[in-house]
Backbone as ProteinMPNN parsed JSONL, in Angstrom:
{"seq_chain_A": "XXXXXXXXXXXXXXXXXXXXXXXXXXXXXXXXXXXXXXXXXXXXXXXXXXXXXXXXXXXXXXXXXXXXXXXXXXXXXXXXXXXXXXXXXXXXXXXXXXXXXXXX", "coords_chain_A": {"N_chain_A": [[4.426, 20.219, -7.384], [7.247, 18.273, -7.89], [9.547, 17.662, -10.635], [11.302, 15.105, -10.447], [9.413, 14.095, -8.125], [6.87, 13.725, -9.791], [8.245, 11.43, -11.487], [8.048, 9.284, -9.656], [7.219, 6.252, -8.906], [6.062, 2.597, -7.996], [5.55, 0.383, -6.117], [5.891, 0.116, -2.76], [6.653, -1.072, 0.257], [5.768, -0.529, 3.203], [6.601, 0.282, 6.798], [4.184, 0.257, 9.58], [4.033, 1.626, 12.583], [2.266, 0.694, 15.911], [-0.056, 2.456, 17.177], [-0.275, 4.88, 15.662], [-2.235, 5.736, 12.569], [-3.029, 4.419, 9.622], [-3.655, 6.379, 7.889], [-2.027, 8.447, 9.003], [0.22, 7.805, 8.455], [0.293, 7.456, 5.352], [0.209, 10.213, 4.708], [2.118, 11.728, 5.611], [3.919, 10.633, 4.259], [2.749, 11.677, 1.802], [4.027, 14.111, 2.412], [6.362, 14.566, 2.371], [7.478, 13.143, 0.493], [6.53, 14.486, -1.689], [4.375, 13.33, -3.321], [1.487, 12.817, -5.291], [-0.509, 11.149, -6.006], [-1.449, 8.273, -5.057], [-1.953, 5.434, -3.13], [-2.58, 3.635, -0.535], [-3.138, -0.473, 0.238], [-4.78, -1.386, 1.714], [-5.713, -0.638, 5.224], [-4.609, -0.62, 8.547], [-5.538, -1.588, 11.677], [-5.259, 1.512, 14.262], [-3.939, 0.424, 16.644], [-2.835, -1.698, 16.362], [0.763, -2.81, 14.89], [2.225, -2.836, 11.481], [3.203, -4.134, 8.51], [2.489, -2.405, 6.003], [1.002, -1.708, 2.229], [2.096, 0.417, -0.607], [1.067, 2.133, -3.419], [2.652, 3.957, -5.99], [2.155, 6.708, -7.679], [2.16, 5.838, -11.044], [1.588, 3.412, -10.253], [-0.181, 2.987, -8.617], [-2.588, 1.154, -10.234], [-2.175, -1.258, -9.334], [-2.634, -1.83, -6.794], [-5.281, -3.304, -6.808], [-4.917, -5.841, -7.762], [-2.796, -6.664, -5.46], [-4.623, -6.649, -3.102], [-5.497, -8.908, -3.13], [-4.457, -10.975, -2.822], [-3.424, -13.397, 0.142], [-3.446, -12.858, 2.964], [-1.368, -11.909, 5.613], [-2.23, -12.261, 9.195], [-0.443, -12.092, 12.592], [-1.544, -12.494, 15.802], [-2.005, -10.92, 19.196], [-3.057, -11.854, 22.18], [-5.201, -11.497, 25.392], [-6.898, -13.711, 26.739], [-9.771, -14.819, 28.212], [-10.707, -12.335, 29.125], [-13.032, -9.515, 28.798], [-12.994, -6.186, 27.455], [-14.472, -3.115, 27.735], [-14.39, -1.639, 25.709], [-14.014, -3.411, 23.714], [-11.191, -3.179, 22.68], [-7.83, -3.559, 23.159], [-7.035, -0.928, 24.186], [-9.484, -0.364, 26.486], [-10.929, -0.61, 29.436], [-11.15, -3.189, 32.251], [-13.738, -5.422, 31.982], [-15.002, -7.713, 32.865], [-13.555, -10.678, 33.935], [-13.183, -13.968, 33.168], [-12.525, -17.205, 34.051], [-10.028, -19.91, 32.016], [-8.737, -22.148, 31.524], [-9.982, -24.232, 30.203], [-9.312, -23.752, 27.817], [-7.389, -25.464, 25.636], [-4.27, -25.716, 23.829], [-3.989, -26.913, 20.4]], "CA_chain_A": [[5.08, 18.919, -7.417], [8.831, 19.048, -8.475], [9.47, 16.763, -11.773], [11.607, 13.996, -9.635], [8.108, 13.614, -7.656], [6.273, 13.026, -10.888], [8.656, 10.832, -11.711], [8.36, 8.41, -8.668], [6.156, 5.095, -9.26], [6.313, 2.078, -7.748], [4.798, -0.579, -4.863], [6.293, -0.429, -1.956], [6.558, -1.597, 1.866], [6.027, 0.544, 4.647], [6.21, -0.222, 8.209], [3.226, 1.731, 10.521], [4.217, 1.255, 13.962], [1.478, 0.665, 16.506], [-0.406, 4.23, 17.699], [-0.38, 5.648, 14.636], [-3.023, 5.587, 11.856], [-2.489, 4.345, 8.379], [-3.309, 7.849, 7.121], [-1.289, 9.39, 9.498], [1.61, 7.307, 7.451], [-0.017, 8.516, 3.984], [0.362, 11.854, 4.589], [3.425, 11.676, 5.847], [4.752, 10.142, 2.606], [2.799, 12.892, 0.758], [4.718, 15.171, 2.499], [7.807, 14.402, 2.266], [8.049, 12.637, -1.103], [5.727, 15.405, -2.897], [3.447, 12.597, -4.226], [-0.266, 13.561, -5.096], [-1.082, 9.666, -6.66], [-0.442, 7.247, -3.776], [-2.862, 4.555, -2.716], [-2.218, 2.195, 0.281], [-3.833, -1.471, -0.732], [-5.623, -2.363, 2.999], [-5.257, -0.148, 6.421], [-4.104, -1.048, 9.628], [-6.264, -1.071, 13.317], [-4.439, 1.914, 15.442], [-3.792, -0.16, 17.679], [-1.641, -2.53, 15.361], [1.579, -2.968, 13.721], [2.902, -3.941, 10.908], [3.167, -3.69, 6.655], [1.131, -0.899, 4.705], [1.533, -1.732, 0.945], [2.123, 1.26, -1.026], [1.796, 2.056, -4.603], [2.964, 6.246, -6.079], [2.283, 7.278, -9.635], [1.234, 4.611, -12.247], [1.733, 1.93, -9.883], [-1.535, 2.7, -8.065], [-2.996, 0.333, -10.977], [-1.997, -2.313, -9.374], [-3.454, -2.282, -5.341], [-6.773, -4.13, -6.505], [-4.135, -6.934, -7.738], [-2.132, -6.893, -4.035], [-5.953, -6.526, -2.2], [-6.244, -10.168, -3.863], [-3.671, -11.678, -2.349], [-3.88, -13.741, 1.231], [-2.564, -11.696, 4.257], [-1.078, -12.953, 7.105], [-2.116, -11.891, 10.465], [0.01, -12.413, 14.025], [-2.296, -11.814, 16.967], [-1.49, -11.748, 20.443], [-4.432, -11.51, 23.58], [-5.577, -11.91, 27.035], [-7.8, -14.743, 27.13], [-10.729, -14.327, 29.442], [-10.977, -10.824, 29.547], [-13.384, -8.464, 28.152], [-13.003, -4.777, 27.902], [-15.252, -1.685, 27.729], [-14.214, -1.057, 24.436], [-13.35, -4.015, 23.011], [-10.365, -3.593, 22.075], [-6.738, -3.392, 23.821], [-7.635, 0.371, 25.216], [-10.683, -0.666, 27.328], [-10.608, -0.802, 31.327], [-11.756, -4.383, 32.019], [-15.063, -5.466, 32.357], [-15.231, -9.121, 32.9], [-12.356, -11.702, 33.632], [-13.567, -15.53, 33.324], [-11.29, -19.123, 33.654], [-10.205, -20.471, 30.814], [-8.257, -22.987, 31.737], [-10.768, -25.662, 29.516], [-9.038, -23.502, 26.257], [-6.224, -26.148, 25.033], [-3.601, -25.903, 22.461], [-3.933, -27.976, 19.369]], "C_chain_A": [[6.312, 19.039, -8.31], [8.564, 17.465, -9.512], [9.898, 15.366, -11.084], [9.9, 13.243, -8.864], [7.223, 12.681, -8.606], [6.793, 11.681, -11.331], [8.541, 9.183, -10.833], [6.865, 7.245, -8.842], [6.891, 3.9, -8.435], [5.552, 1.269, -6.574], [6.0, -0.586, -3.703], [5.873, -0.605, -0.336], [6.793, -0.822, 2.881], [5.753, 0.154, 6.193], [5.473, 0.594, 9.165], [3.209, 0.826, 11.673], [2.72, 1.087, 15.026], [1.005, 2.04, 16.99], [-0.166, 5.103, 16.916], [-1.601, 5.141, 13.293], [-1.976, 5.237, 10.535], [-2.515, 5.212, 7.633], [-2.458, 8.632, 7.425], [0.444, 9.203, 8.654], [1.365, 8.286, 5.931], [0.462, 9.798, 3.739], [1.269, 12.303, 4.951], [4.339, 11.451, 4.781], [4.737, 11.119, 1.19], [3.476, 13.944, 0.944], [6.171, 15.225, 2.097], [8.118, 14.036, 1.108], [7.518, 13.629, -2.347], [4.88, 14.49, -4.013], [2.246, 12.924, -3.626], [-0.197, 11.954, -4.882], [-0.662, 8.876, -6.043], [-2.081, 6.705, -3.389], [-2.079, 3.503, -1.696], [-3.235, 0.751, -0.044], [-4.409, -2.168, 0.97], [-5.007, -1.368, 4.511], [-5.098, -1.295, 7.424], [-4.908, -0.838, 10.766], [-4.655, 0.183, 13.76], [-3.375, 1.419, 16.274], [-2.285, -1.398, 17.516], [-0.279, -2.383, 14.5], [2.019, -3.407, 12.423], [3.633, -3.371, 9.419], [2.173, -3.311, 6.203], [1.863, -1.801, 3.278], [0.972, -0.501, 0.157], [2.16, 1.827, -2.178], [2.131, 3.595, -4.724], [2.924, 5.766, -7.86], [1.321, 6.462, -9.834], [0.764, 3.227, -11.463], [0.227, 1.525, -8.598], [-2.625, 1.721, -8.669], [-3.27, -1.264, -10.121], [-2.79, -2.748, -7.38], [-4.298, -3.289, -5.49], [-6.007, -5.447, -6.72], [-3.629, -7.37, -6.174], [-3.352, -7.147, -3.187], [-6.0, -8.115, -2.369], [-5.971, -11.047, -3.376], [-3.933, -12.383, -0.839], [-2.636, -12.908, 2.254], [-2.918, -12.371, 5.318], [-1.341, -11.985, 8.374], [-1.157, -12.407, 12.024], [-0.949, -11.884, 15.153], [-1.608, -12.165, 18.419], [-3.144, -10.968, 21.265], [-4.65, -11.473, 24.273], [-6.698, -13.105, 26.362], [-8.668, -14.709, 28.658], [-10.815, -13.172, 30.107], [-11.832, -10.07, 28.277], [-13.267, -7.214, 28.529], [-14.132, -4.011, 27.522], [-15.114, -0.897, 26.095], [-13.882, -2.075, 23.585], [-12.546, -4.451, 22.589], [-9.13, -3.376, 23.105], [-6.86, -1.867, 24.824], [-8.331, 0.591, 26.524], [-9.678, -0.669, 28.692], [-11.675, -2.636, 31.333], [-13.164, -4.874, 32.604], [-15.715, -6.791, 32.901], [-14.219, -9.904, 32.809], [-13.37, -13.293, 34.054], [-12.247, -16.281, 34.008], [-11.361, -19.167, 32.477], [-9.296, -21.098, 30.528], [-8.811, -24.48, 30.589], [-9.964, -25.193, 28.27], [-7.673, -24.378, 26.214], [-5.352, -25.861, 23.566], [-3.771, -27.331, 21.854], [-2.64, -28.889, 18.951]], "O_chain_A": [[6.373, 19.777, -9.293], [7.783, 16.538, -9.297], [9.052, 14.472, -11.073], [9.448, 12.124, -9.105], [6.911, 11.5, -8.458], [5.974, 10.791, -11.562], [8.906, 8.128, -11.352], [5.69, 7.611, -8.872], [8.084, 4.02, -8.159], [4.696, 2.02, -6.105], [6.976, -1.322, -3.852], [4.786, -0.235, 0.108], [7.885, -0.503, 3.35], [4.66, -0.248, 6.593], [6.024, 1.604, 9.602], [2.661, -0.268, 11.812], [1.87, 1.733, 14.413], [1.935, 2.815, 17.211], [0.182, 6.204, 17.343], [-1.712, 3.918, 13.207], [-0.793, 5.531, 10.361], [-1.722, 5.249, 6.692], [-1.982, 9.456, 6.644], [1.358, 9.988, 8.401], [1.925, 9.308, 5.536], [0.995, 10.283, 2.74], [1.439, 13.488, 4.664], [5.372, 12.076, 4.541], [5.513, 11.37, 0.268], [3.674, 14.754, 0.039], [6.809, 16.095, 1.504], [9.083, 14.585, 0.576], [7.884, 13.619, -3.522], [4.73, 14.776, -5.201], [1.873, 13.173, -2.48], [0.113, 11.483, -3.787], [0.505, 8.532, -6.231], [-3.101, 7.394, -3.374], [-1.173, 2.739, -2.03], [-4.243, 1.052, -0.684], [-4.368, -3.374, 1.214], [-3.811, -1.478, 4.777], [-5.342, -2.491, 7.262], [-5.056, 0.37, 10.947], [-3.465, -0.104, 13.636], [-2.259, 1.881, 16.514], [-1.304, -1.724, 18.184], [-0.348, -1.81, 13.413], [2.191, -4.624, 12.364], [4.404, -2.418, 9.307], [1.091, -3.874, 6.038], [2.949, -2.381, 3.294], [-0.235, -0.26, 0.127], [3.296, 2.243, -2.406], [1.947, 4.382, -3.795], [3.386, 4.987, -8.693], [0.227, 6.26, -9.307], [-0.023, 2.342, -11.801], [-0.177, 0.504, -8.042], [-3.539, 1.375, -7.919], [-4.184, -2.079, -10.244], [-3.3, -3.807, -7.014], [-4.329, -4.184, -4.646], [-6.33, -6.323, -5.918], [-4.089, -8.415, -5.713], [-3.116, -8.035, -2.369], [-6.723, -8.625, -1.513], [-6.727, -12.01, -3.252], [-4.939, -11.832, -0.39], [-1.455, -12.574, 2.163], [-3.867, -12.988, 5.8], [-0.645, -10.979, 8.503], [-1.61, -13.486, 12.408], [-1.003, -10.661, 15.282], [-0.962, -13.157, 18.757], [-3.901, -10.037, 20.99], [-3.55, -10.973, 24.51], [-7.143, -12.9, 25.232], [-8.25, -14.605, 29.811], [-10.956, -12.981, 31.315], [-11.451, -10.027, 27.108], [-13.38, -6.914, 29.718], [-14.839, -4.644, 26.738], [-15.647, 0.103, 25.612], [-13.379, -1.678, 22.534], [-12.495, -5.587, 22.119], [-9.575, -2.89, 24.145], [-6.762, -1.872, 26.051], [-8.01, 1.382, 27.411], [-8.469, -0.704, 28.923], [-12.581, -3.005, 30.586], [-13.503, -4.585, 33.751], [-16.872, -6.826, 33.32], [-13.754, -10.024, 31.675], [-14.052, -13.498, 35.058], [-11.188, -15.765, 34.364], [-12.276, -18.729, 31.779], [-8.778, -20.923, 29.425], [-8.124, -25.464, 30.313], [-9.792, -26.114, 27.471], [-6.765, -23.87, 26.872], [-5.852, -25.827, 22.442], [-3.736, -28.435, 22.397], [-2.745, -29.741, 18.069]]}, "name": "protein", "num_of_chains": 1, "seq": "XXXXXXXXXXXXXXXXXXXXXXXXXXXXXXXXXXXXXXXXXXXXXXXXXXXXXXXXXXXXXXXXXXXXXXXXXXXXXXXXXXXXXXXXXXXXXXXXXXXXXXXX"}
């Protein structure tokens, strides 16, 4: 680890695109930035996009603080479909109506 590395602390914001893991980000960051001491503060589904929060160095202290906080989700769905897997991947297994579901 080169001294600059050591040097590097801080929280920040990383964007993990959909079809990628939140480790696959991690380790990506360890590579490239030469940080051992790195904690992300909540993963991501696969399947999902969005904001990783990131601390390096000293500033790993602070995740269980950010964990604490309320986090916003955006979802989007099919309505009246189940899949084979559950989740967005699946082949479909069941389409209903659902015409009775109303917005509020």
């Amino acid at each position: 680890m080169t001294s600059v590395a050591k040097s590097l602390y801080g929280v920040f914001p990383i964007y993990k695109p959909a079809g990628c893991t939140t480790n696959t980000i991690m380790n990506m960051l360890r590579k490239n930035l030469g940080v051992e001491k790195m904690k992300h503060s909540g993963a991501l589904n696969a399947y999902s996009e969005g904001i990783i929060i990131v601390g390096l160095g000293e500033a790993v202290k602070y995740n269980q603080a950010i964990r604490s906080h309320t986090r916003m989700y955006l979802v989007r769905g099919v309505l009246g479909v189940a899949t084979s897997t559950f989740d967005c991947t699946g082949d479909y297994t069941k389409i209903a109506p659902f015409l009775h579901v109303k917005e509020n």
